[in-house]
N, C-alpha and C positions, 0 to 999 in steps of 0.2 A: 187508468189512473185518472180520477174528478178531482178537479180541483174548483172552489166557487173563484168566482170577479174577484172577489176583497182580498182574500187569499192569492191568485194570480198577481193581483198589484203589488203585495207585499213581495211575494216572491220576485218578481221583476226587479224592486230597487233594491232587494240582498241581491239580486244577481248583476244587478248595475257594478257594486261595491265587487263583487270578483272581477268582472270586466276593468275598474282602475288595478286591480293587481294583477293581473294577465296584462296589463301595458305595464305595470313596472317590471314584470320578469320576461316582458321581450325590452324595455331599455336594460336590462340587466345583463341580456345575453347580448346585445347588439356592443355594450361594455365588454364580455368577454370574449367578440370576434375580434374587437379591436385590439385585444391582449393577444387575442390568437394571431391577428396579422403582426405583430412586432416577433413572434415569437418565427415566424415563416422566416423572416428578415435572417433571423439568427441561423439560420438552421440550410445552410450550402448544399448538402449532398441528399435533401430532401426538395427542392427546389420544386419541380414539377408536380409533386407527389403534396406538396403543403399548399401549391395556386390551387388544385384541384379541392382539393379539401375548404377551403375559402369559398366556392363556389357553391359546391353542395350544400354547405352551412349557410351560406345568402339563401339557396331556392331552399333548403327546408324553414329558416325564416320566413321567406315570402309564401310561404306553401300553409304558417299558421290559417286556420281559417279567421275572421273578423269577428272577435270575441263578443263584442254587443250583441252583433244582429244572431249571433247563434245563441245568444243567452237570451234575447227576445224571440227568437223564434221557438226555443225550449219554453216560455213563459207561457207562448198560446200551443202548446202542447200540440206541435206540428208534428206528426208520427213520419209523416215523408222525409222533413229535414233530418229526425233522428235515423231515420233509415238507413239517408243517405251520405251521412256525417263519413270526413274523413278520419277522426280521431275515434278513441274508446267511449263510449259512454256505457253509465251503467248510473241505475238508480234502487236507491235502497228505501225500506219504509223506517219509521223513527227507531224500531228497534234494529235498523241495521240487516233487515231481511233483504235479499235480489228482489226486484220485482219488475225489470226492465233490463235490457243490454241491446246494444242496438249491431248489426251486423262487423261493426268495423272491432266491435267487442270482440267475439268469436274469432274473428279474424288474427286478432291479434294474440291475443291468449291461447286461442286453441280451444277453445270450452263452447260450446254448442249452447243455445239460449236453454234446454232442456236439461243440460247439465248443471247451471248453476242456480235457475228460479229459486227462488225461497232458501239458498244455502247464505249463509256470511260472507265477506268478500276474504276469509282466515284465509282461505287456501290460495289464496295470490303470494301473502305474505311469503319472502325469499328466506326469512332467518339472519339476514343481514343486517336489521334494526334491530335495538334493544327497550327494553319496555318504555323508558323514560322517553322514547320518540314519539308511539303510541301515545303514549300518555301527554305531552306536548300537542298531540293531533286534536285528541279530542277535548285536552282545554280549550284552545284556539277554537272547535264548531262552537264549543257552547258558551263561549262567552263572543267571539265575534262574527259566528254563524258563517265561516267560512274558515280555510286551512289550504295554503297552495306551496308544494314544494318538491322535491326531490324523492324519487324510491325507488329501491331495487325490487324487482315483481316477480315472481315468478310463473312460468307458462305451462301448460300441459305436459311437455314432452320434458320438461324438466330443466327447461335454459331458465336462465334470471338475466332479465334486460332493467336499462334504467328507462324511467321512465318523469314526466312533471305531472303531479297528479293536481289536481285545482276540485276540492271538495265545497259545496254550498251547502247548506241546510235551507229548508225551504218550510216557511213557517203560514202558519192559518193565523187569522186574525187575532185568533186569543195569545198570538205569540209561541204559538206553541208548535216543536218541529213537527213536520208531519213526512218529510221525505228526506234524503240525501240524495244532489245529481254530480255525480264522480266525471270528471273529463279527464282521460289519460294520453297525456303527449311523448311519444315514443323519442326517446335521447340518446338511442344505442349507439347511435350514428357520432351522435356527439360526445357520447362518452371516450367510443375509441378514436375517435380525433384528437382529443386530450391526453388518452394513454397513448398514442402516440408520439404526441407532438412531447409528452415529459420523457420519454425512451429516446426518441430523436434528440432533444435538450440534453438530458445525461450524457448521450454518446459523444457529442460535440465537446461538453464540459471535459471529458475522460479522454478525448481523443490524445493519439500521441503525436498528432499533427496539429501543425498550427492554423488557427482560424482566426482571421481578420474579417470585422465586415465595415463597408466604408458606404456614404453617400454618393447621389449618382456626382458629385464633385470632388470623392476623396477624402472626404471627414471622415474620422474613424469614430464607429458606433457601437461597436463590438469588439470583443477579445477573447479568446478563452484562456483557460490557466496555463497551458502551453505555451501561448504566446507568451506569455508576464516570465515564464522559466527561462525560455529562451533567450528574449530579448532584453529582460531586465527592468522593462516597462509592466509597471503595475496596471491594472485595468483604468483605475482613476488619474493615473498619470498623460494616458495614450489617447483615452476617451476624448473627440475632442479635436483631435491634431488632424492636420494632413500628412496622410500615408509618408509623403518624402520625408519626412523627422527620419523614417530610415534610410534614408538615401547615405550612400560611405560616400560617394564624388569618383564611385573607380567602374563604373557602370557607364558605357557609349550612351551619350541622350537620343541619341538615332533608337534605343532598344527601348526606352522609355515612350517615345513617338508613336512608335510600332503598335507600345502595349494597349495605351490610349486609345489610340484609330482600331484597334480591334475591338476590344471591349465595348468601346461607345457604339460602335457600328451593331453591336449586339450577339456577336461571337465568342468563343473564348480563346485566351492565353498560354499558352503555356514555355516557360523558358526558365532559365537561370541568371542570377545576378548575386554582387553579394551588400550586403546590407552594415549597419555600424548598429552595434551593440548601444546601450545607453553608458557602458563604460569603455565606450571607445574599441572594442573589441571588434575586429572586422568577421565577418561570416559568410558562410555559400547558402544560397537557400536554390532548392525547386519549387517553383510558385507554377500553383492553376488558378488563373482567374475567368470569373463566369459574371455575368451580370443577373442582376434579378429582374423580373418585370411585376407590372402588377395587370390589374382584370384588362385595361386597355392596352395592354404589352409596348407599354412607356417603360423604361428603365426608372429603378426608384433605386437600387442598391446596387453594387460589386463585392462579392464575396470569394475571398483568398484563403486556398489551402496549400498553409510552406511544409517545406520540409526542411531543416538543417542537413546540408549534405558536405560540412567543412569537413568533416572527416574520412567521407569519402575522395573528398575532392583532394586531402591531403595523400590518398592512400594511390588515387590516379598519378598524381604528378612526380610522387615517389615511383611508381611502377614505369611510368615515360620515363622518367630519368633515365633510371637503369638501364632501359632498354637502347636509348639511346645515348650515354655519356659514358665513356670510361672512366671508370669506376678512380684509377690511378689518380690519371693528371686533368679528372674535372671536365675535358674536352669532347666533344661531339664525337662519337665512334663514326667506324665506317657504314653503318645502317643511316643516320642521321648526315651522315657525309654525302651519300649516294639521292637522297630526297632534295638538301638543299641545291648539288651539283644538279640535280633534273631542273631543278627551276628555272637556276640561272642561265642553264643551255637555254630554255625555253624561251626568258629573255629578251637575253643577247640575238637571238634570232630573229623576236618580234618585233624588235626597237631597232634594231640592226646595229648592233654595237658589239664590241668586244670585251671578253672576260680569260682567263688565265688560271688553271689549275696547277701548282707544284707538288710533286713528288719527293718528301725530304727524307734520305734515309742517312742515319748517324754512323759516321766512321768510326772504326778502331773500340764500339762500343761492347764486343762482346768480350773485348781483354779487360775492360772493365767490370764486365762481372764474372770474370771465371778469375779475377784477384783479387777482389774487395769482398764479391757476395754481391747476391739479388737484392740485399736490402740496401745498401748502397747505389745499386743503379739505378732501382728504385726513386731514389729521391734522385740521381744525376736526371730522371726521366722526366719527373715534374718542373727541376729546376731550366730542364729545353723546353717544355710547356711553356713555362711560363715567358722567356726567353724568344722565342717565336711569335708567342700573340704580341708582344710586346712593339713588337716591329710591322703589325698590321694594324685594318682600321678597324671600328665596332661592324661596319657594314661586312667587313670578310670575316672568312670562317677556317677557322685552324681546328685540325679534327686527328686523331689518334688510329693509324689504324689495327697496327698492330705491333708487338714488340719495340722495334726502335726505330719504326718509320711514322711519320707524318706527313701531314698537308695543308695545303692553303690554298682557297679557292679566294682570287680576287673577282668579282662579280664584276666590276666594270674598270678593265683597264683601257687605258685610254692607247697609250701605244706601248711598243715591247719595251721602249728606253724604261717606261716608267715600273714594268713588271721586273724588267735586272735591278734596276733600285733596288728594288725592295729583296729579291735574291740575295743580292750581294750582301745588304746589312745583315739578313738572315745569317748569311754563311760568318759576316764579321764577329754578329753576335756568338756563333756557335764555335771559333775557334778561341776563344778570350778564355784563359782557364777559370774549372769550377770549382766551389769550395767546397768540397763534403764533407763532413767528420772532421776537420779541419786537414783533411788532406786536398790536395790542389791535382785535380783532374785534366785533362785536355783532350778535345776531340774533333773533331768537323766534321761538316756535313758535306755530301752530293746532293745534289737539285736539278732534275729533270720538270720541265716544262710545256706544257700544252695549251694552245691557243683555242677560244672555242669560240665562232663556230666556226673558225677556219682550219684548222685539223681536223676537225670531225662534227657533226652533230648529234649522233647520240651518246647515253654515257656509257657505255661499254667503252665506244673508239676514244673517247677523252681521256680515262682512266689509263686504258693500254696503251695510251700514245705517250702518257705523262711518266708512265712508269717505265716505257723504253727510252724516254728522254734518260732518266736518272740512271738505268745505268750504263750510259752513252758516257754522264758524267763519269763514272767509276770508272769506265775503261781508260780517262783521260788524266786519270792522276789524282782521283778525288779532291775534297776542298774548291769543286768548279760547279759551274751551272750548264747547262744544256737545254736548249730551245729542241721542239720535237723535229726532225727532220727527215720528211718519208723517204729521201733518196739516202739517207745514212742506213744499213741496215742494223738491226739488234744484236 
């Protein structure tokens, strides 16, 4: 390819004029990493997967070659630099014939310099553009002797990548085209960066988890539509705020402390708390929190993935219940009776103090239901529930074990005077007649007692000690109390 001096000068300052457009479409894309790093921000359960992607997109930026001295070095028709070029080139004569391709050409298309000489550049075309683009291309050579933008190409084997194609017309003195030199910058990379990153955006937008993303101080920057469902906070309402707008007040600050110190430390989170609705509605959530980093792996973000788990947590404390309350009279069964009793042994031993288990079982109670009916005793049963706790502290525990016995564990009694106290009101309370159906019942109790940990230390021997106490009572004429006593026998 000759080209004269006068014509080479001309050619140089059209190719000047692509070099200011090759610096506009790298401010353009260095614009759209910038879109792309806010978009990383967003985007939680991609975190490593989008820093990595940021990097690549910096080195293949930095990887552009230096559009000038490549468009001056094309001027003086350096066949080494063209050889050696990292990008496509390919040059055409004014009717659009191949008459050049430089190795990174082949390389990349697939087409051997011998397959394409003298053909049109038609068979790159992917089918992807419609005429009016074409047609757009070649207004732009010939009235500004230049055309740089976006295209899908297609390669040998039949892939179609994107690519930035940056076309010159290169004119002789009399103004007249006399070549075309085609540069093609491979985008594949960056195309599926984007399809990714708008797949990743959608999934976040759809998720049916909630996502919060906050500053590295706790300013919320993000929300997705889930959150706004959930919590009742619109995106532009929340946008803005520090995270604690959802604080209810029923959260330990010790677990907020925690969350803090980990996160900042650069670690993640994960625990439960429950948060306040914007209509005051309280909630359970399961939160994972992660911090973001950025190239210097500074924290720049913390991004939270909730979960609503009120429902579960409703369906848990239903299921405890049951397991442990009698169902009847509300009170703590014997499975819940036999955990707290472990503790207080436990205690009382380590503190070296004394505590008191009673055995109360109801006299005269099954003539009451073999003449009234079960559903009568029924309520006489709750109406001793209630009747018993009534005569203990919040600290003790009155528990149900079964049929018509009960219990009361005093956790810390101080001496035995102060455990018959309380015995005795029991028993006062229990012989006062009851009202049922508006018939007027009477009954009393036996009360056996065990000292712990001086009868025993474990709860086997407190239980069987407390239950041969009571019917020590029964032997003695019921309506009496009994202290456990190992030289009395059973």
């Amino acid at each position: 390819m000759i080209i004269d001096n006068q014509c080479l000068k001309k050619r140089l300052a059209n190719l000047e004029i692509e070099n200011q457009h090759l610096k506009q479409q790298v401010l353009e894309a260095d614009h759209m990493r910038s879109v792309w790093e806010k978009s990383v921000v967003q985007l939680e359960q991609t975190q490593k997967a989008l820093l990595q992607t940021q990097n690549q997109l910096k080195k293949r930026l930095n990887q552009l070659p230096d559009t000038k001295m490549c468009i001056q070095k094309l001027a003086y028709s350096d066949q080494q630099v063209i050889e050696h070029m990292q990008e496509a080139l390919m040059v055409t004569d004014a009717a659009g014939h191949i008459i050049q391709v430089n190795p990174a050409f082949s390389k990349t298309t697939g087409y051997a310099r011998d397959e394409v000489m003298n053909k049109t550049p038609g068979f790159l075309r992917s089918g992807r553009h419609n005429k009016q683009f074409y047609r757009a291309m070649r207004d732009s050579l010939r009235e500004n002797g230049h055309w740089q933008g976006e295209v899908w190409s297609r390669r040998k084997n039949g892939g179609v990548c994107a690519e930035l194609l940056s076309i010159t017309a290169v004119k002789n003195s009399q103004h007249e085209t006399i070549n075309y030199i085609s540069v093609f910058y491979d985008l594949t990379e960056r195309k599926k960066m984007e399809d990714d990153l708008k797949k990743l955006s959608r999934a976040v937008e759809h998720s049916p988890l909630m996502v919060i993303i906050t500053n590295q101080n706790g300013i919320i920057e993000y929300v997705n539509p889930r959150f706004s469902e959930i919590s009742g906070y619109s995106a532009d309402e929340i946008i803005g705020k520090h995270s604690k707008i959802l604080q209810s007040g029923q959260t330990e600050k010790s677990l907020y402390k925690d969350l803090w110190r980990t996160i900042k430390s650069g670690k993640n989170w994960r625990g439960e708390f429950r948060n306040r609705k914007k209509n005051g509605e309280l909630y359970w959530q399961q939160v994972s929190i992660s911090p973001i980093f950025d190239d210097n792996h500074i924290i720049t973000n913390f991004v939270a993935i909730e979960e609503d788990i009120t429902q579960r947590k409703i369906t848990e404390e239903k299921i405890w219940h049951q397991a442990n309350f009698d169902v009847l009279t509300g009170l703590p069964n014997r499975r819940l009776l036999n955990d707290r009793l472990q503790q207080f042994i436990s205690h009382a031993i380590r503190y070296k103090h004394q505590g008191a288990l009673m055995f109360i079982d109801l006299d005269h109670f099954k003539k009451v239901n073999d003449t009234f009916g079960h559903n009568v005793g029924d309520l006489l049963l709750k109406e001793v529930a209630m009747r018993i706790t009534s005569c203990t502290r919040e600290s003790d525990t009155v528990a149900r074990l079964s049929g018509d016995e009960f219990t009361v564990i005093l956790p810390e009694a101080l001496t035995s005077a102060a455990v018959t106290h309380v015995a005795k009101e029991i028993l006062q309370q229990l012989s006062s007649p009851f009202v049922i159906n508006d018939r007027h019942l009477c009954i009393s109790a036996s009360i056996g007692i065990s000292l712990f940990p001086q009868d025993g230390t474990s709860l086997h021997q407190i239980l069987k000690n407390a239950d041969t106490a009571m019917y020590q009572s029964k032997k003695a004429g019921k309506n009496v109390l009994r202290f456990f006593n190992s030289n009395v026998g059973s």
